[in-house]
Every structure is written in C-alpha cells, then in structure tokens.
N, C-alpha and C positions, 0 to 999 in steps of 0.2 A: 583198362576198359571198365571195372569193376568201379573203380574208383569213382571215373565219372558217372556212372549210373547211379553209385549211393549218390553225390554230390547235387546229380541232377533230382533224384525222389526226396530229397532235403529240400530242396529248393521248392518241389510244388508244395509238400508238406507245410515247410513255412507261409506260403502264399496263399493257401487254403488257412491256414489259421487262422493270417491276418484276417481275411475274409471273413471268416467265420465270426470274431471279435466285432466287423462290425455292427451298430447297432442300428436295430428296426425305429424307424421314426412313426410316430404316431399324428396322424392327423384328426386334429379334432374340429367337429363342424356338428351343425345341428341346421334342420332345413328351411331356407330362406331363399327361395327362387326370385330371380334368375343368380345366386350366386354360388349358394349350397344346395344340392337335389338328393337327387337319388341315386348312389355310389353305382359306375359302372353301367348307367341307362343313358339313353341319350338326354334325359335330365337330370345329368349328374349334377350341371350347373358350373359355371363356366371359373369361379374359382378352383376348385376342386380338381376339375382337368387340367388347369394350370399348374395346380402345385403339383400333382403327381408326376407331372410331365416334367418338372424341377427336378424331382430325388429321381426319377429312372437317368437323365441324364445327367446327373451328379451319382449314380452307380449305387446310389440307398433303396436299402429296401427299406418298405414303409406299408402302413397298415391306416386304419379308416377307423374309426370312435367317437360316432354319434351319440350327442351326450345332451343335456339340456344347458342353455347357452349360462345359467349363472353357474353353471360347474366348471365351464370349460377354462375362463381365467385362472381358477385355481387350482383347475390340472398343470395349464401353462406352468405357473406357478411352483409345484411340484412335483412335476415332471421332467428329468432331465433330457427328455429325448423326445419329449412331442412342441406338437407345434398348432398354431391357429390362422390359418391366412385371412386376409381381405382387411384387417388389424388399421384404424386411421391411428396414427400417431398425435401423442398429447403426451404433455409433462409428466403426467403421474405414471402413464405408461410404459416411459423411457426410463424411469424409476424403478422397474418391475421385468422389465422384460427385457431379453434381446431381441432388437430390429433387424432386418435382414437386411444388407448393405443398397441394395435395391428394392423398389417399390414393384408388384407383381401386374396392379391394374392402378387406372383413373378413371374415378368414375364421371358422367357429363356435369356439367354445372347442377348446383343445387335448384331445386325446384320445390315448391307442395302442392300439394293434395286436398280439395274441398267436396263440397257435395254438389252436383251438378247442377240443382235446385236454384243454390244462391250466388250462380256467376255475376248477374249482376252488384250483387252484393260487394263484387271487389273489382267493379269495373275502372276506378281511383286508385289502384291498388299497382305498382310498379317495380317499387323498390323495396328491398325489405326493412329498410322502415316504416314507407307506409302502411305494411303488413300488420308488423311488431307493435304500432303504437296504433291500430285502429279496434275497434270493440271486439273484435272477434278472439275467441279463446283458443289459443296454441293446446295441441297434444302432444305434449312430450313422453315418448320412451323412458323408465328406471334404471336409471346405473346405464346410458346410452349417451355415445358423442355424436354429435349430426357432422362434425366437422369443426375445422377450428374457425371459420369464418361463422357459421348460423350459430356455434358455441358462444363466442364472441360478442354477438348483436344481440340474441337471447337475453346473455345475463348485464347486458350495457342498457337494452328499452323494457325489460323488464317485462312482456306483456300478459295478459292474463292468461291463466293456462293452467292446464289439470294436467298432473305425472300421473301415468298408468302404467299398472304392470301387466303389458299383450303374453306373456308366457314366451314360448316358441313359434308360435304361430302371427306371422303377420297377417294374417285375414281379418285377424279379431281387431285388429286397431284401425280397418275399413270398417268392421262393423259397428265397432264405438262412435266412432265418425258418422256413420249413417242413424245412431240412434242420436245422437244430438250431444254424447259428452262433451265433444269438443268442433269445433268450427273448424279447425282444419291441422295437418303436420307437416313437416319436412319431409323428404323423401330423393332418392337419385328417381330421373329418369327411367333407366334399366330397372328398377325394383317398379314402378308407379304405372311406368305400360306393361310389365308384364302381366301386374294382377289386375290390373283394370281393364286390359284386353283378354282377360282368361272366363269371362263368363259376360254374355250379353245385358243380365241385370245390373252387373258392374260395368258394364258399358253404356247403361243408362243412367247410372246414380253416381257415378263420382267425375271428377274432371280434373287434369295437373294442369297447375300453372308455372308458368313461367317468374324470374326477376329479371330487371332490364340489367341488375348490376350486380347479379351472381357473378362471381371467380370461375376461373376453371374449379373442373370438378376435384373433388378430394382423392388422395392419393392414400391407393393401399398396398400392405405391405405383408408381411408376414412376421411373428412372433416368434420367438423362443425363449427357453428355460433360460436364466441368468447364467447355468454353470454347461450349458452346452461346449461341448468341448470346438475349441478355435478351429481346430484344423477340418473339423465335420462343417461347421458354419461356412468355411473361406470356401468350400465343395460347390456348397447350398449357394452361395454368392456368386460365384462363377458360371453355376448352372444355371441361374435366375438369368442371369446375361445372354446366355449364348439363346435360351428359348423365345425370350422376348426377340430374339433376331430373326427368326423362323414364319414361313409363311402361315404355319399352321395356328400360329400365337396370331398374325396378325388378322386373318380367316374369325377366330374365335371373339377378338372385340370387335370388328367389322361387324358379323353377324349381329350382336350383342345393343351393340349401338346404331342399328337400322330404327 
C-alpha cells in the first residue's frame, strides 16, 4: 500500500514538473483596430481573441506585450517563445520566421481608401491598374506588405507615391490622406469601416473603394521564433484547427465582416 502511494506522489510530482517546464508564450501586438485593441475589453480586437483562444486550447499559458510595431519582428526574431499573429506571408518572411501550419483569418478582398471630396475623380477607376497607372499618388506604409497581389502590381505599374512612416497609429495615415500627402492607400475592408465608421467627421471625408478584380482577401497567419520548439508548435497547429471549427471562431468573423 505504501508502495503505491510513493509510486502514485512520484507520479503527480513528475506531471507537475512537466507542467511547470512548460513555457509561457508571449504575445506581441501593438493597437490596430479592428485587429489588435485592448487586452481583455471588448475591444480587444478580434486577432488577439483568436489567438488566446489558440494557446488556452493547446493548454499554453501565455502573456500579452504591447510593444511598438518596428520592435515586435525583432522580438519575433529573438524570442524563442513569442509570437505575432495576423503575419501576411512573403519570402523574406518564411526566411525569418516560423509559420503556423494554419492560417488564423482572411481578410475581405483588397480595397482603398480616398478622400470623399474626389470620388468623382476615380469614377474610370475599376481595376487596379487603372488605379496604379492614373495621376493620383499612392501612400505606402515603411517596412509594410499590403499583400502579395497589391505588393506585386505596386512594384510591376510603378505609380507615383509617397512612403510614410504612420508610427502605431493608423489614424494618422487618415489624417495624411485628408491633408493632401497622398491621394489615396490600400486598406482591408475590416480596418477601412471600422475607422471611417468610428467618428461622423470621418464619415464625411473619406470613402473605400472597391476593385472589380481584387482576389480573395489576404490570408493571416501567425509567427514564430525560428527555434520554437517542434513539439510546442505541432500543440499551437492542432489547436489553430480545432478553434477555427468552433462556432464561437465563426461568430467572431461573421461579426467582423458585416
């Protein structure tokens, strides 16, 4: 009887260790509504409730590190144990980083963003060619991929265009827009109505447009450190699967995409 009772207090002893061994995953995000918010509000922001909802049901515990977004690749980067979701995939990327064997979200077809003033201005305006190659000047994001198709046409028509660095804040690249740096940008859908529906004066001054021959939307993913260990990842991969099954995953881009 002894025996078993050591045998047995060995046994949770070992499984508490395990436990204990494993490691807190760190989530890094900096605020970009509707995707990243505010940790634990109902503006958390609908990546961010995703991935949580990943590591609780992959059985990781995990923590939140709001950083400013040019830090956060090089935490990836040097961080064995964090991670960055919503991540579009491109070459230099897959160079750098581990992908998550599944994509988390898709976002709606590509779309942009003008000043409400000059619709007519792009009323000839269809295809993003005709976009690309007419007078108006593109505002491009620093060190930003719009995707691999507006990446693509960008650097194929060439068109004119001012690179800005907006910091963390996307409001300021509405407000460069509305002061005349640039004529217009790319944008998802879900980011372009939420901040153009978030105050009535931006519901008078700017307007998204549509392409007749946008793709589906870009597909995001989630990052990690190159030396993430296999068997925490295959967890992280499994658990991506089975949420994406869940009504509450499918609730959350339903809403998202009204």
């Amino acid at each position: 009887m002894k025996l078993r009772l050591i045998l047995f207090l060995a046994l949770i002893a070992c499984c508490a260790n395990a436990f204990s061994k494993d490691p807190t995953i760190t989530i890094c995000y900096y605020e970009r509504m509707p995707f990243f918010g505010q940790i634990e509000t109902d503006d958390e922001g609908i990546l961010l409730t995703i991935t949580s909802e990943i590591l609780r049901t992959a059985g990781i515990s995990y923590r939140f590190a709001k950083m400013p977004v040019a830090r956060i690749f090089e935490t990836v980067g040097e961080d064995t144990y964090a991670c960055l979701p919503g991540v579009f995939r491109t070459p230099d990327r897959e160079a750098v980083y581990r992908f998550s064997s599944l994509p988390i979200y898709q976002d709606t077809p590509p779309h942009y963003v003008i000043r409400r003033a000059d619709q007519s201005d792009y009323a000839d305006v269809h295809t993003i060619k005709d976009l690309l190659t007419s007078e108006k000047v593109l505002g491009l994001a620093e060190r930003y991929s719009y995707g691999q198709w507006v990446d693509k046409n960008v650097k194929e028509y060439r068109p004119k265009s001012v690179t800005v660095n907006f910091g963390d804040d996307q409001r300021s690249f509405y407000r460069m827009l509305f002061a005349g740096r640039f004529d217009y940008f790319f944008s998802s859908a879900e980011e372009a109505n939420y901040l153009i529906n978030s105050s009535p004066e931006n519901v008078r001054a700017f307007s998204m447009k549509e392409l007749t021959d946008a793709p589906e939307g870009n597909i995001r993913w989630i990052i990690f450190n190159k030396n993430i260990p296999p068997e925490l990842l295959a967890r992280i991969n499994e658990a991506i699967g089975i949420v994406k099954r869940t009504e509450r995953y499918q609730e959350l881009v339903r809403k998202l995409k009204e």
